[in-house]
C-alpha positions in Angstrom: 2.2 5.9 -21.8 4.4 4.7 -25.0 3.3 2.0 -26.9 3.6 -1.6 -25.5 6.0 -3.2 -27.7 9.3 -1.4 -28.0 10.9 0.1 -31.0 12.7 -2.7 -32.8 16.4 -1.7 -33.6 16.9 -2.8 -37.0 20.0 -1.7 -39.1 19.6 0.4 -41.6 19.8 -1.5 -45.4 18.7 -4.9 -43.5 17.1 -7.1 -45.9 12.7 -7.1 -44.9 13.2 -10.6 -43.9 15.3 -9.4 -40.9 12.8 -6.9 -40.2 10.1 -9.7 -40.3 12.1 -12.1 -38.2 13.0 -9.0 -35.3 8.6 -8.3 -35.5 8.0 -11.8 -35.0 10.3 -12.4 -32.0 8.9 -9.3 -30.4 5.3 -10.1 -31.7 4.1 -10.8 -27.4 0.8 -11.1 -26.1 -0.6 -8.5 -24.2 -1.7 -8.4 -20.4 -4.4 -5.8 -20.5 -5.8 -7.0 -17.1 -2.5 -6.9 -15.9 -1.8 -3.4 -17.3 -5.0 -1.9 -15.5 -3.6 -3.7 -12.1 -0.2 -1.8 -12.8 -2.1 1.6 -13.2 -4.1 0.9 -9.9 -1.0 0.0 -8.3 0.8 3.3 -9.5 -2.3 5.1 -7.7 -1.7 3.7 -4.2 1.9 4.4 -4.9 2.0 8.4 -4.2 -0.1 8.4 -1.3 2.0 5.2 0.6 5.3 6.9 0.2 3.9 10.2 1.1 2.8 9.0 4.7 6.5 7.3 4.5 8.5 10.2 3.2 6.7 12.9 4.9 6.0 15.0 1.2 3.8 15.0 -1.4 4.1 12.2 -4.0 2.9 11.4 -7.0 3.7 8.3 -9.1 2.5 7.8 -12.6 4.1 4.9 -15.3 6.0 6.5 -17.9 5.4 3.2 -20.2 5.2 -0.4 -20.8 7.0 -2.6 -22.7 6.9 -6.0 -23.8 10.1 -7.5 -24.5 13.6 -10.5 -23.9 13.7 -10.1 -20.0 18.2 -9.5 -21.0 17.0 -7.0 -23.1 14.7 -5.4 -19.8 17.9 -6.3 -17.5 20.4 -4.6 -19.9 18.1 -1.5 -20.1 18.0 -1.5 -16.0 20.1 1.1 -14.1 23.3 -0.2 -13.0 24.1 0.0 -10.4 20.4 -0.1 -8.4 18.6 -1.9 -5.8 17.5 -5.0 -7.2 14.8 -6.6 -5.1 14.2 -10.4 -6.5 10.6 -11.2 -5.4 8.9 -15.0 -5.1 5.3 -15.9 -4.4 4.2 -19.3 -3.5 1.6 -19.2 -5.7 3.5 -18.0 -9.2 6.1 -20.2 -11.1 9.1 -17.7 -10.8 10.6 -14.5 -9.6 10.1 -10.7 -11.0 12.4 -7.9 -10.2 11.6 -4.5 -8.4 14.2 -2.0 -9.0 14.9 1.3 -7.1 16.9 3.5 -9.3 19.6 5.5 -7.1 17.7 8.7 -8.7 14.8 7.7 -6.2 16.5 6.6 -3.7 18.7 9.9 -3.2 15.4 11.4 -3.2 14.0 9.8 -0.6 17.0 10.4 1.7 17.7 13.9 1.4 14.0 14.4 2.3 13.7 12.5 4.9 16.5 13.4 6.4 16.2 17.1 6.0 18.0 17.9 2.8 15.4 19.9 1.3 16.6 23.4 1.0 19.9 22.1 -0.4 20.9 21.3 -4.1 19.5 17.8 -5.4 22.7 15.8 -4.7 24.6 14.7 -7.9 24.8 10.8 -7.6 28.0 9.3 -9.0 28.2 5.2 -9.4 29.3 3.6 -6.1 28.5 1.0 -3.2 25.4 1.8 -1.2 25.8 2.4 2.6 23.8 0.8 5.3 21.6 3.7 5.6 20.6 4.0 1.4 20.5 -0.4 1.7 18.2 0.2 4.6 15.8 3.1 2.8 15.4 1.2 -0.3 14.5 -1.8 1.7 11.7 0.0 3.6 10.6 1.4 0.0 10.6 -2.0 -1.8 8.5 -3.3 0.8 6.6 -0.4 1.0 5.7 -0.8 -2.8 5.2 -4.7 -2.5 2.7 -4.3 -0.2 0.6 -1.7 -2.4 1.5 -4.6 -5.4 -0.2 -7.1 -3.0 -3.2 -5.0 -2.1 -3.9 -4.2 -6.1 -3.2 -7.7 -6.9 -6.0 -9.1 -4.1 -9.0 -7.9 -6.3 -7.8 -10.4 -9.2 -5.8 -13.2 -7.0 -4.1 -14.1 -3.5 -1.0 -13.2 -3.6 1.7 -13.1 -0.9 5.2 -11.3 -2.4 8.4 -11.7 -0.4 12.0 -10.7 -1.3 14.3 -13.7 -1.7 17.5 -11.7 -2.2 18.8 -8.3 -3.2 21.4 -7.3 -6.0 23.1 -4.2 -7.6 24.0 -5.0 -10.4 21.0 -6.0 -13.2 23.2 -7.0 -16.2 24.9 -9.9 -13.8 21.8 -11.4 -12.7 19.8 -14.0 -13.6 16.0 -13.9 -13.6 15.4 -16.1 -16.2 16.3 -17.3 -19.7 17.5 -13.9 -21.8 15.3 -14.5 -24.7 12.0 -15.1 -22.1 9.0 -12.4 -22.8 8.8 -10.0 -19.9 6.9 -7.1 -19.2 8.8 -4.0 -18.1 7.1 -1.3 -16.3 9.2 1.9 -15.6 7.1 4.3 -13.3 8.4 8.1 -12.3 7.6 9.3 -9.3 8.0 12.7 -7.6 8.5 14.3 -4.6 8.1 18.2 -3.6 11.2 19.1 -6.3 13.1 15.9 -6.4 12.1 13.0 -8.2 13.2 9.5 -9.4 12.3 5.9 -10.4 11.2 2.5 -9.9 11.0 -0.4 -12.3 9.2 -3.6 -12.6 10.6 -6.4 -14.9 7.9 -9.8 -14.5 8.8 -12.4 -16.6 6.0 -14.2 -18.8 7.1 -17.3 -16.8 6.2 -16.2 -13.3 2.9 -14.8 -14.5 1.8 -18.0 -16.3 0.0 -19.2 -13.8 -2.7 -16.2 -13.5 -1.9 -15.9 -17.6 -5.7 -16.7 -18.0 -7.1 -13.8 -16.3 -4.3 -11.2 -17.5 -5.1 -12.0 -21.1 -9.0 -11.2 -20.9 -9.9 -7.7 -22.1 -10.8 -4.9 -19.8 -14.4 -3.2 -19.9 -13.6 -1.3 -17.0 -15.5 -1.4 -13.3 -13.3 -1.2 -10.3 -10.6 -3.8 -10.7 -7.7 -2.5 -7.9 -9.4 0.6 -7.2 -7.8 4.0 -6.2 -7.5 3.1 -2.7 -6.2 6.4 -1.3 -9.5 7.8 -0.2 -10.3 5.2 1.5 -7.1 4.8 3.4 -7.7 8.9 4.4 -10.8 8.3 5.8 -9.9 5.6 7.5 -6.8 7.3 9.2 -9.0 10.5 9.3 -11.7 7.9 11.6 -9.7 5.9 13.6 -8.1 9.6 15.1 -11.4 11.1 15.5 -12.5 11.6 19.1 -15.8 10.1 20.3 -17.7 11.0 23.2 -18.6 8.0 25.5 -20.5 8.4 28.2 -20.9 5.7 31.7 -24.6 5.4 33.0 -23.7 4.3 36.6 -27.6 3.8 37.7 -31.1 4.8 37.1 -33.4 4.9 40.1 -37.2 5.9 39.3 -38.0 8.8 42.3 -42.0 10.0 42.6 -42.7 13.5 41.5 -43.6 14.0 45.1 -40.1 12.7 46.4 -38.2 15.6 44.2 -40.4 18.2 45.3 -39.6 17.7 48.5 -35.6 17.6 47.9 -34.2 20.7 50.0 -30.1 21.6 49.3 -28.4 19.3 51.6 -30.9 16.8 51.4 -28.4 13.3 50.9 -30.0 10.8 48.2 -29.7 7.3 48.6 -29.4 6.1 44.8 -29.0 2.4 45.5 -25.7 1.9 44.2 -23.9 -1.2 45.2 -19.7 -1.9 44.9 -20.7 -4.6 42.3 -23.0 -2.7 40.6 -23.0 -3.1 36.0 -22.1 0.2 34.1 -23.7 0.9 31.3 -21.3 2.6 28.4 -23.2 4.7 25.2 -21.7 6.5 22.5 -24.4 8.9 20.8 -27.4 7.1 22.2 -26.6 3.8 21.5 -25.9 1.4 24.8 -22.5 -0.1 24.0 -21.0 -2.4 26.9 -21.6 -3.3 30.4 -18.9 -2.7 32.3 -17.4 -3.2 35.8 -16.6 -0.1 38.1 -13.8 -0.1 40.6 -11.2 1.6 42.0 -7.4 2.5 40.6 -4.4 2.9 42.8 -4.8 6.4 42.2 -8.0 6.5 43.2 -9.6 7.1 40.6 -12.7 5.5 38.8 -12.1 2.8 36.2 -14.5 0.8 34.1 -13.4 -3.0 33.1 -15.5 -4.3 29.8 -17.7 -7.2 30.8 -20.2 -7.7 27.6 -21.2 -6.2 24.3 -24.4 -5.3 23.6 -23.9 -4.7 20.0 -22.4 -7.2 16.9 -20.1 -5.9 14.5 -22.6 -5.7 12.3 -24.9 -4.0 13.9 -22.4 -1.3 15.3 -21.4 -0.6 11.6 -24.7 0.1 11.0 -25.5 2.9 13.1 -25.3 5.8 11.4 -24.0 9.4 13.2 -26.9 11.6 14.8 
């Protein structure tokens, strides 16, 4: 990752009071709470849009910088998907940006462009189709942004409106601090970028907690695993098995059983089924009939809390 602050673009021959003038207008504070959240959130990024895309996907942030938010604008693709995003809870708007690199991408993937040349893309309007891809990968990425941003505050993102062009918009005054976050991420042999450009502004609310130093710990996480073994659970196939009755029979009863013999078990129409799943009683349930004819068990109790039944450990 480059260094936070960006190189200052001073003439050559400009007099060292210029030069301490251009340090002192670029001299912003540092987020390092919010710089650890932006590496957790580049984590979750790869593995979301590879269940989206269908490929494997990596994303990594190629740096951060610290600088005017018209100085972040002018350095924004143009044109791009420009995704202007509010919270309740902050006291203005930051920008996510899908570069058309990205979003080519994306399309040609998931639409079956793979053995082909990496299209060339030439400045234009986007169609309906690239509008509605980058739409489903803003949201896609705002929702990973969320997740990361729930370990330090609540936050709910939403996209109040969508532009193309970054040097004609207006997120807030041109000489407000910003930070800029330009991540790369790639899929199979195609790649691209996003961008993030939050204004100091919107994050002055939560400035408190951003500006504390890191000592590391979990903050954000790498949530990936977990959401594997989740997936990987909730398709796993379980083995539940439906004790219609139990009837207690003397020794001298079953000895006397001959083939043929018809056993009375006791069974009424109403009688309570109980369901287990590796030895552990479950529900009660109801039995009937289907239209089909065949058996069917309605749910009437649980025998177990939640907690209890996240408890149990596998035999």
């Amino acid at each position: 990752m480059s260094p936070a602050n960006a190189q200052l673009k001073i003439p050559d021959g400009a007099p060292v009071e210029e030069e301490i003038i251009q340090r002192a207008k670029r001299s912003y504070e540092r987020l390092p709470i919010l710089e650890v959240i932006l590496e957790r959130f580049a984590l979750a990024v790869g593995p979301a849009l590879k269940h989206y895309i269908g490929a494997i996907c990596e994303a990594r942030i190629d740096n951060i910088e610290y600088m005017p938010v018209g100085e972040a604008l002018e350095g924004t693709p143009s044109p791009a998907l420009i995704s202007v995003v509010d919270t309740l809870d902050w006291d203005g708007a930051f920008a996510l940006v899908v570069d058309p690199s990205l979003l080519i991408s994306t399309l040609e993937i998931t639409f079956g462009g793979r053995t082909s040349g990496r299209s060339k893309w030439t400045p234009r309007s986007f169609t309906a189709i690239e509008k509605k891809i980058g739409s489903d990968i803003t949201r896609l990425m705002l929702d990973e942004l969320t997740e990361t941003f729930e370990k330090l505050t609540v936050v709910d993102f939403t996209v109040s409106h969508v532009e193309t062009n970054a040097q004609a918009m207006v997120l807030a005054p041109p000489n407000t601090g910003c930070v800029k976050v330009r991540l790369h991420v790639t899929m199979d042999d195609r790649d691209g970028y996003f961008y993030l450009v939050m204004p100091f502004n919107a994050l002055s609310t939560i400035r408190s907690l951003l500006v504390q130093p890191f000592h590391g710990g979990s903050l954000g996480g790498d949530k990936s695993w977990r959401k594997n073994m989740t997936d990987a659970i909730v398709e796993t196939d379980v083995l539940v098995s439906a004790n219609l009755h139990e009837a207690r029979v003397s020794l001298q009863d079953v000895l006397n059983w001959t083939p043929g013999k018809v056993l009375d078990l006791g069974i009424s129409t109403d009688q309570e089924v109980t369901l287990t799943c590796s030895g552990h009683e479950m529900y009660r349930a109801q039995s009937g009939k289907k239209r089909n004819g065949r058996l069917a068990l309605k749910i009437t109790d649980q025998l177990k809390d939640e907690e209890e039944m996240t408890n149990v450990l596998p035999d």
